[in-house]
C-alpha positions as CSV (number, residue, x, y, z in Angstrom):
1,X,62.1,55.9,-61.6
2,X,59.0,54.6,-63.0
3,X,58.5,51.2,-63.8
4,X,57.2,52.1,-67.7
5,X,60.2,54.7,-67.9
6,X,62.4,53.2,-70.2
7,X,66.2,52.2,-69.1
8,X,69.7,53.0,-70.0
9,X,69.7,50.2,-72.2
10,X,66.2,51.4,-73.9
11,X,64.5,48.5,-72.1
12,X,61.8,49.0,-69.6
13,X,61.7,48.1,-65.6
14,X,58.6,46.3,-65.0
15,X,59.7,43.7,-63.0
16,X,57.0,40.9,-64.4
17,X,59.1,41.4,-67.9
18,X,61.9,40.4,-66.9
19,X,64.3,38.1,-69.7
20,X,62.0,39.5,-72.8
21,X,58.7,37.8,-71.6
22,X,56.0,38.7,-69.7
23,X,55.7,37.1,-66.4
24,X,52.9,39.1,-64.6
25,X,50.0,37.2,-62.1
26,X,47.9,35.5,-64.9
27,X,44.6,37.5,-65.9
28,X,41.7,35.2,-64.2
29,X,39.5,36.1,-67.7
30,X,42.4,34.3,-69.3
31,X,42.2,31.8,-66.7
32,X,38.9,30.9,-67.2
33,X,39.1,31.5,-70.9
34,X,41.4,28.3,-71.4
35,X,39.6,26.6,-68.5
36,X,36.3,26.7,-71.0
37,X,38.5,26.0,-74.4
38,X,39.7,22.6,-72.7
39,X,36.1,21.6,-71.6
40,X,34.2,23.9,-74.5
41,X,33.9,19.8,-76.6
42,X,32.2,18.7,-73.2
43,X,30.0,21.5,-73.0
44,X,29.6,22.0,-76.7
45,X,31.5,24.9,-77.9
46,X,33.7,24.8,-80.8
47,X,37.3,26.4,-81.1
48,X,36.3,28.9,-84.0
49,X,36.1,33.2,-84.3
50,X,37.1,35.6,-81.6
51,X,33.0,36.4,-80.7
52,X,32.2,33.0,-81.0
53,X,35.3,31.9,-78.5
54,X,34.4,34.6,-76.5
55,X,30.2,33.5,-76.1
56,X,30.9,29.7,-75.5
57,X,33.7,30.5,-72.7
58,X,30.7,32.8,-70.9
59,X,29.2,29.8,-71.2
60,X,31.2,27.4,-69.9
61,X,32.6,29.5,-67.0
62,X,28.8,29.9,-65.9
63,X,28.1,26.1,-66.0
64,X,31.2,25.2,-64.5
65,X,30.4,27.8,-61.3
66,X,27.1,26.6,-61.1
67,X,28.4,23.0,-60.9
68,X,31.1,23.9,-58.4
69,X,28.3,25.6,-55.9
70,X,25.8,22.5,-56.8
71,X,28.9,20.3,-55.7
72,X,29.8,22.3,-52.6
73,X,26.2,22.4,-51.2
74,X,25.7,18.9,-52.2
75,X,28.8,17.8,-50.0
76,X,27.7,20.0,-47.2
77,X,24.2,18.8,-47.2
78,X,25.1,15.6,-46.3
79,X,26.4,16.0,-43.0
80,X,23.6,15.3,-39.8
81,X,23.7,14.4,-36.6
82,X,22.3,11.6,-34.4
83,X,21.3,12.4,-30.6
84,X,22.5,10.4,-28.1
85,X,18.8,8.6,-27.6
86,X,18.8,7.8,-31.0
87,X,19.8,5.3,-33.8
88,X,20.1,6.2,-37.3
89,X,18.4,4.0,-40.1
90,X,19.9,4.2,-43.3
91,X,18.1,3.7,-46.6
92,X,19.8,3.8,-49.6
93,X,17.7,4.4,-52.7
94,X,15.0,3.1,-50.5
95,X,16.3,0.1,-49.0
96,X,17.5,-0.4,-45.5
97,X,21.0,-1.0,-45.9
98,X,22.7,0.1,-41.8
99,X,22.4,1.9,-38.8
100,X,24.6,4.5,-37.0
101,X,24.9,5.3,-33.4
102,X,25.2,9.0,-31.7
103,X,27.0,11.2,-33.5
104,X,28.0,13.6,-36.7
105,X,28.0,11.6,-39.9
106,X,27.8,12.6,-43.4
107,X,25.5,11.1,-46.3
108,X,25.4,10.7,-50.1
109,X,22.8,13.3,-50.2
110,X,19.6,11.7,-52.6
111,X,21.1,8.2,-52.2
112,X,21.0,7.7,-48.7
113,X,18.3,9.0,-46.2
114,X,18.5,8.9,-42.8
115,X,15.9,8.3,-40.3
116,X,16.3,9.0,-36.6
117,X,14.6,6.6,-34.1
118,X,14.2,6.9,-30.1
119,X,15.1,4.1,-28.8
120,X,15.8,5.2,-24.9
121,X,12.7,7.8,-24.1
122,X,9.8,5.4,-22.5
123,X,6.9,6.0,-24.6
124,X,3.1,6.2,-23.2
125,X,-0.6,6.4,-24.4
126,X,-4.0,5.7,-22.8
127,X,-7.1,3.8,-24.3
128,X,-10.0,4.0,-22.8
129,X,-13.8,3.0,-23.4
130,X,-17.0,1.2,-22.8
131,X,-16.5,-2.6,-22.4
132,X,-19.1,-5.2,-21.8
133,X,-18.1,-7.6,-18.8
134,X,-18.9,-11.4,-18.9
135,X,-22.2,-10.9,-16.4
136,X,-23.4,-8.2,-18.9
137,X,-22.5,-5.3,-17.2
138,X,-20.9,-2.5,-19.2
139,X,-18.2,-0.6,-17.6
140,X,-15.8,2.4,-18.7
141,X,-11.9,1.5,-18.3
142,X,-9.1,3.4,-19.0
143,X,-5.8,1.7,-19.4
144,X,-2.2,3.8,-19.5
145,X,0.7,1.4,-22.0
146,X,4.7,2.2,-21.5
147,X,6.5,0.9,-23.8
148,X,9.9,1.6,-25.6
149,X,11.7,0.7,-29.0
150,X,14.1,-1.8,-28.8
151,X,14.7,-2.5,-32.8
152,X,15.0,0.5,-34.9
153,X,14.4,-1.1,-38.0
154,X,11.7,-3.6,-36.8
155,X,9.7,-0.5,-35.6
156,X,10.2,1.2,-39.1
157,X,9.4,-1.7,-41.6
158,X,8.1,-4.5,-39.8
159,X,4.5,-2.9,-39.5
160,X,2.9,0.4,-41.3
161,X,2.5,2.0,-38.1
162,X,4.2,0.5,-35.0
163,X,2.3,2.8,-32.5
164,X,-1.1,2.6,-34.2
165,X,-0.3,-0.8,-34.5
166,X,0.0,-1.5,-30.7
167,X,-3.2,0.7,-29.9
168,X,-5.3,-1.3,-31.8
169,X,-3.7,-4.4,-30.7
170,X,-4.3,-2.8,-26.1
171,X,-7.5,-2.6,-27.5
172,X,-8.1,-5.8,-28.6
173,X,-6.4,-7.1,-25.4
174,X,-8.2,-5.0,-23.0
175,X,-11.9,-5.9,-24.4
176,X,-10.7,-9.8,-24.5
177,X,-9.6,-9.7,-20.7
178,X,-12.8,-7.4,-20.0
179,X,-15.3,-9.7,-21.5
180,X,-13.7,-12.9,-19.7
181,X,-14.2,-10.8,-16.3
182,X,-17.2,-9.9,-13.8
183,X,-18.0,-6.4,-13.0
184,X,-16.9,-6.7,-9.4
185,X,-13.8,-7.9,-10.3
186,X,-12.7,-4.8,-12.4
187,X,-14.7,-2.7,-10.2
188,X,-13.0,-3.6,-6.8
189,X,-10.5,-6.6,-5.9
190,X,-10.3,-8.0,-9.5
191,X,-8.3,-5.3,-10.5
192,X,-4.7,-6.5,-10.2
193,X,-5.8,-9.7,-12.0
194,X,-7.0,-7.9,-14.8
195,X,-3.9,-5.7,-15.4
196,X,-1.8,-9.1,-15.5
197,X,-3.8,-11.1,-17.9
198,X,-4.2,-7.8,-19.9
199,X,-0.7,-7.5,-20.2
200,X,-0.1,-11.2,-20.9
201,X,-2.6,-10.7,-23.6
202,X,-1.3,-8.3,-24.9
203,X,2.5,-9.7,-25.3
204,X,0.7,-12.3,-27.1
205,X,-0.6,-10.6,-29.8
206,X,2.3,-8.2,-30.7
207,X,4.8,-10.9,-30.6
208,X,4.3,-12.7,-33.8
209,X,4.4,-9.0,-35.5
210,X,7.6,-8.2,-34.4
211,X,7.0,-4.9,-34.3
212,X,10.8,-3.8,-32.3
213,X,8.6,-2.8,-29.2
214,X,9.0,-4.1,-25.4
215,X,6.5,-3.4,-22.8
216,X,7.5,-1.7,-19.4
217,X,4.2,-1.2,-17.6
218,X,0.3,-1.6,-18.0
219,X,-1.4,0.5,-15.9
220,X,-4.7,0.4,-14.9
221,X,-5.9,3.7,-14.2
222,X,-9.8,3.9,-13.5
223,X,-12.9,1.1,-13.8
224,X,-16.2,2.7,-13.4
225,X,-19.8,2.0,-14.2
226,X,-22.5,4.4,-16.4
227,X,-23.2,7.5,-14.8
228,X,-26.5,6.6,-14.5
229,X,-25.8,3.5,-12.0
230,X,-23.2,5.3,-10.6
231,X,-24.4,5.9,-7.0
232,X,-25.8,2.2,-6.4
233,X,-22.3,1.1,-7.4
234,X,-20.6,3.1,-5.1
235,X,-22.9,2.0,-2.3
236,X,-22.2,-1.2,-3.4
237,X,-18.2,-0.7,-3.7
238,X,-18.8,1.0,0.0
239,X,-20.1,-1.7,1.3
240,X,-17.8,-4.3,0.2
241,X,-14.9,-2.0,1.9
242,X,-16.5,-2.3,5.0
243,X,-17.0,-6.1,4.6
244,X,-13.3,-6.0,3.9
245,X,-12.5,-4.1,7.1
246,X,-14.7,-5.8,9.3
247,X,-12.7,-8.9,8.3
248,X,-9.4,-7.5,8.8
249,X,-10.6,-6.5,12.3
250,X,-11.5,-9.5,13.1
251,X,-8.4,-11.2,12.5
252,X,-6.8,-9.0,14.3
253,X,-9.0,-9.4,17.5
254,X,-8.3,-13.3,17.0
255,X,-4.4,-12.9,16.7
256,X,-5.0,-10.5,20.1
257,X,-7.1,-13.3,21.9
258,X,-5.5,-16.5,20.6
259,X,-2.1,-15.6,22.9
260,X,-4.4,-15.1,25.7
261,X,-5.9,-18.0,25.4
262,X,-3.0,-19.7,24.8
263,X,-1.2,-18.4,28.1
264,X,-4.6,-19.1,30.0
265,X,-4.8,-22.8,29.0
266,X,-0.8,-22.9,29.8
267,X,-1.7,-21.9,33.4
268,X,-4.2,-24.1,34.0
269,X,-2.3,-27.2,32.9
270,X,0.2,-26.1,35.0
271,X,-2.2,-25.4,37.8
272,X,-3.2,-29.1,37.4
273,X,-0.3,-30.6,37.3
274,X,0.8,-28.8,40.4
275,X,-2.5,-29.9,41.9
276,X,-1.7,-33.4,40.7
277,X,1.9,-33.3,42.1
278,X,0.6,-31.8,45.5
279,X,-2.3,-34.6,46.3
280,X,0.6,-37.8,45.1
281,X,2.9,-36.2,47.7
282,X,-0.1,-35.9,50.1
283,X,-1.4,-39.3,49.5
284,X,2.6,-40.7,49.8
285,X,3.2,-38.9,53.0
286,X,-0.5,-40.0,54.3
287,X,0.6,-43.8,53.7
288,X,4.3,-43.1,55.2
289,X,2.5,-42.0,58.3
290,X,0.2,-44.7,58.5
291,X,3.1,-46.9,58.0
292,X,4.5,-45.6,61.1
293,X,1.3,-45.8,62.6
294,X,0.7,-49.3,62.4
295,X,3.3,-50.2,65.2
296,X,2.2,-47.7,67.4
297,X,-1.7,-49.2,66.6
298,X,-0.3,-52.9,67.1
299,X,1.3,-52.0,70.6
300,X,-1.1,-50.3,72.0
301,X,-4.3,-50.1,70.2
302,X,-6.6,-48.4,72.8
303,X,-4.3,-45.1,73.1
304,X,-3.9,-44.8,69.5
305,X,-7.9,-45.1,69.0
306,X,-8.1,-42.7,71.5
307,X,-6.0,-40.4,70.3
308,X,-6.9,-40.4,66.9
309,X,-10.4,-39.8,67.5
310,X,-9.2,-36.4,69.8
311,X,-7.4,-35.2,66.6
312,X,-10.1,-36.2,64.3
313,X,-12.8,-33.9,67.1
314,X,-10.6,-31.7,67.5
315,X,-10.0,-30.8,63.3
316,X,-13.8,-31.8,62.9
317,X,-15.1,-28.2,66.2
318,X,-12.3,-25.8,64.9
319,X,-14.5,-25.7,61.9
320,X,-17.9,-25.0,63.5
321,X,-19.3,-22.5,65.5
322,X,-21.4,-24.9,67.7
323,X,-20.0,-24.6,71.2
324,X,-20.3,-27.9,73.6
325,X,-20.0,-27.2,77.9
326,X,-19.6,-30.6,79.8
327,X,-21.0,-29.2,83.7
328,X,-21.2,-32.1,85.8
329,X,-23.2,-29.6,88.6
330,X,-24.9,-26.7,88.1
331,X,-23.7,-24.4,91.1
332,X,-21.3,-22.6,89.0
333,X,-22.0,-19.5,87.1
334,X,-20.2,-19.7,83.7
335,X,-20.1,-16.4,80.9
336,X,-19.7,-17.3,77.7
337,X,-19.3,-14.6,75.2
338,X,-21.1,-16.5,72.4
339,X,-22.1,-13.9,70.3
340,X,-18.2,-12.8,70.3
341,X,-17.3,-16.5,69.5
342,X,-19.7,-16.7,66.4
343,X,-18.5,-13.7,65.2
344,X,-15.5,-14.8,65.1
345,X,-16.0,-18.1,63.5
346,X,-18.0,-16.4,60.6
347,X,-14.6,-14.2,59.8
348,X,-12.7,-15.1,56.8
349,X,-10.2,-17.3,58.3
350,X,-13.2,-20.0,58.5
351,X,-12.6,-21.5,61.7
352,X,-13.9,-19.7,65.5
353,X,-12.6,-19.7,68.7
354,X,-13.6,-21.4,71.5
355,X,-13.4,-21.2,75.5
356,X,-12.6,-24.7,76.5
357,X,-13.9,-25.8,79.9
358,X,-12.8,-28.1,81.7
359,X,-14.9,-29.5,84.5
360,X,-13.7,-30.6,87.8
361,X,-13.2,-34.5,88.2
362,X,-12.9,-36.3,91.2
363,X,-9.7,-38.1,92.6
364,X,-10.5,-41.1,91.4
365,X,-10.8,-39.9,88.1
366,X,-8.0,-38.8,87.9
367,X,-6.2,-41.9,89.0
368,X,-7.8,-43.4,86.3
369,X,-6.2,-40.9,83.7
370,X,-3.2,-40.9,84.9
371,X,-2.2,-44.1,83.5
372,X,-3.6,-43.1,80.3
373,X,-1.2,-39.8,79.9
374,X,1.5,-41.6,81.2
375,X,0.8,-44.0,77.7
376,X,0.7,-40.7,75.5
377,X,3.6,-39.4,76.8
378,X,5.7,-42.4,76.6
379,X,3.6,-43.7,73.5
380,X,3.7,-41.8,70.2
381,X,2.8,-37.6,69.4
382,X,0.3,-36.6,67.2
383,X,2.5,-37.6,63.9
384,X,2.1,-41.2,65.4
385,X,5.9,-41.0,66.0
386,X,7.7,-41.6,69.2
């Protein structure tokens, strides 16, 4: 059974009628037809005819849509997001007013505006040009400045331009340090010096500005002269490297012979006082023997005259190659090899050998020596000891 049909009772089905009234989903022109008759004094309709009810609520419902959408984009306009390298300034109707971190935030869109700053990415440019040095010389240098924001909001509003800013201000460093320089120095073994003081320069000037900026490096990248002086230069430059090497070779042949000489005037003193040591222990045992001596002398002073002349003869011929023969007659036939004899005293052991010969004394003679070996045996030896 339809829900129009009519009942037993004479009363309909519809189920949205139920008790007598009509309770049915609400009709969304009605909806929006009351919606505009509570605001239609706001948006200047009046509660009059059925055409004119009908025009203002058209109206009204298109304002209030339109408002709704405006509202919706509005909210959704504000959200952004900050990268993880970055800090958000906030302005708010044009003054700074905080700062957020990494992240997704959301704004009063046309009150607040945002504005992202890099404050972890090390930042670079190069200035380079023609700079006159302090001898008069002019010379092309090329500088390379790293550098990275520290302050957000200094680097915004604390200068117009922060970056142009510290150009102009390298610039000015760079031709200060330059003019205060000679050409050599920037050209060759100055060039170290001149990247310091730039850089002190330069943290000079930018200091009293402000400006959220800190310095990480100054390079210096390339000093050269015109192109039309070019080649002398580089002779010049050439010429000085080889001065430079010469030097360092130099040293190093000195720290090579200074050891040397060091050990060689080590052996020597050492040689000397070994020299000195060996003639004290000479000239000590020289006086102990003569010491000794002197009793032998005292007690019989002929044999010890004697025999110290023999020793003395006898030290004095092994050292010559003269060879004396004592013949008292002339019948016998001696052979001498002489020439053997020199030979042998020119070798390199310095002293030659010799034939001794003895000639034949008489009886009596030797009567009269007997006594005197008798003495030297029972006297003292050669050491002058007993």
């Amino acid at each position: 059974m339809a829900w129009n049909e009519p009942g037993k009772n004479g009363k309909d089905n519809d189920p949205w009628k139920q008790g007598g009234r009509d309770q049915g989903p609400p009709d969304l022109d009605e909806v929006f037809r009351n919606f505009g008759k509570k605001f239609g004094g706001v948006f200047g309709g009046k509660g009059g005819g059925t055409s004119g009810s009908s025009g203002g609520g058209s109206i009204s419902t298109l304002l209030l849509l339109a408002i709704i959408v405006a509202g919706l984009v509005w909210a959704f306009s504000g959200f952004y997001t900050i990268k993880e390298s970055e800090r958000g300034v906030i302005l708010r109707f044009g003054q700074y007013h905080s700062e957020v971190g990494s992240g997704i935030h959301w704004k009063p869109t046309f009150i607040d505006r945002v504005t992202p700053v890099d404050v972890t990415s090390v930042r670079s440019f190069r200035t380079d040009g023609f700079m006159l040095t302090q001898d008069q010389n002019l010379v092309r240098v090329t500088f390379e400045i790293q550098y990275r924001v520290f302050d957000a909001r200094s680097y915004l509003f604390a200068v117009v331009n922060a970056d142009n800013s510290l150009q102009e201000a390298t610039d000015a460093a760079l031709r200060f340090v330059i003019g205060h320089s000679l050409m050599d120095d920037v050209l060759t073994r100055g060039r170290e010096v001149v990247r310091q003081n730039t850089r002190q320069e330069l943290e000079t000037i930018i200091t009293p500005y402000q400006m959220g900026l800190n310095l990480v490096d100054v390079n210096f990248r390339d000093a050269r002269p015109p192109e039309e002086v070019r080649d002398a230069f580089d002779d010049a430059i050439a010429a000085q490297e080889d001065q430079e090497r010469f030097v360092r070779e130099a040293e190093a042949y000195a720290r090579e012979i200074e050891p040397r000489a060091r050990g060689q005037v080590n052996r020597v003193m050492q040689e000397a006082e070994a020299y000195r040591q060996q003639v004290i222990l000479r000239a000590q045992g020289e006086v102990a023997r003569f010491e000794q001596l002197l009793p032998e002398y005292i007690a019989a002073p002929r044999v010890t005259r004697e025999r110290l002349y023999i020793e003395a003869m006898e030290q004095v011929y092994s050292n010559t190659s003269k060879v004396m023969v004592d013949v008292t007659s002339g019948n016998n036939i001696m052979y001498l090899p002489l020439d053997q004899m020199i030979k042998g005293g020119s070798s390199g052991s310095g002293s030659s050998s010799a034939i001794p010969v003895t000639p034949q004394r008489s009886s009596q003679d030797s009567q009269n020596t007997a006594p005197r070996q008798d003495t030297l045996r029972g006297g003292t030896n050669r050491d002058g000891r007993r």
